[in-house]
N, C-alpha and C positions, 0 to 999 in steps of 0.2 A: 422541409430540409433544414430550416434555419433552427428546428429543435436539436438536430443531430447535433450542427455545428458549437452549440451551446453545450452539448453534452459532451463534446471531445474538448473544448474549450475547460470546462471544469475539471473536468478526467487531466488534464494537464495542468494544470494550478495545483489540484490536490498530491499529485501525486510528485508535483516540484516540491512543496513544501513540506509533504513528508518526508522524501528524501533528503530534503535538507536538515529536516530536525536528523532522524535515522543516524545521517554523514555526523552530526553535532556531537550524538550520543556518541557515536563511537569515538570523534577524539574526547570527551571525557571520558572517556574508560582509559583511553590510553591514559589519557594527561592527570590523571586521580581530582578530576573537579565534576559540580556538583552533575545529574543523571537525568534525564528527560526519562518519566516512567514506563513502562513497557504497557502501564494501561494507556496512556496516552499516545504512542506510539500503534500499539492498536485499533485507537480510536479515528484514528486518520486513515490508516488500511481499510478500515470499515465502510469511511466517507469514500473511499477510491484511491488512498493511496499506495495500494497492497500490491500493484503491477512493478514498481517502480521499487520499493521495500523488498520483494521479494531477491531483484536482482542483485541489490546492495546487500543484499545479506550475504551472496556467497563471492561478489566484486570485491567487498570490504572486507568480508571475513569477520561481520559481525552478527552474533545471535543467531548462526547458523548451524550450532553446537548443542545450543539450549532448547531443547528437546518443549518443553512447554510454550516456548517461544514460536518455534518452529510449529509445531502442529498445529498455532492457532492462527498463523499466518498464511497457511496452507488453507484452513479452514475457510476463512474469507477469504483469499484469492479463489476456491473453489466458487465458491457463492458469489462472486461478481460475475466469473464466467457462465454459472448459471443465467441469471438476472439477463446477459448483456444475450445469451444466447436465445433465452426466452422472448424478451425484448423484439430482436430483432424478429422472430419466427410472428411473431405480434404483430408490426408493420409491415412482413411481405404478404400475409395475408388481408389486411386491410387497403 
């Protein structure tokens, strides 16, 4: 059990700090100052912070639009649900 907890433990870090970059980027868009890259913005989704980014995309009204943006955010949010549903079907049967 104490793997789970480390794993919802992380799952919540990453996906604080992505949202926090995510929230960042979007006031510089507003504010015309310098941009957190969309590749590093994805690379955090990747690590786990794609639950949390997703929401903020359409809360914020950021990169919700951006169509290359969007499908790759889809893309990895698809694939952690995968991973987490596999996962799990992994440990009820062990």
């Amino acid at each position: 059990m104490i793997e789970n907890e480390i794993a919802l433990y992380y799952l919540a870090f990453i996906n604080t700090l992505s949202g926090m970059l995510f929230a960042i980027d979007k006031s510089a868009a507003q504010n015309g100052r310098k941009r957190i890259s969309e590749r590093t913005l994805h690379w955090l989704e990747l690590a786990g912070g794609a639950f949390l980014n997703l929401v903020l995309m359409y809360t914020l009204r950021h990169k919700n639009k951006k169509f290359s943006y969007w499908i790759w955010t889809w893309v990895i949010m698809t694939g952690w649900v995968s991973v987490i549903i596999i996962f799990k079907n992994i440990i009820d049967i062990i």
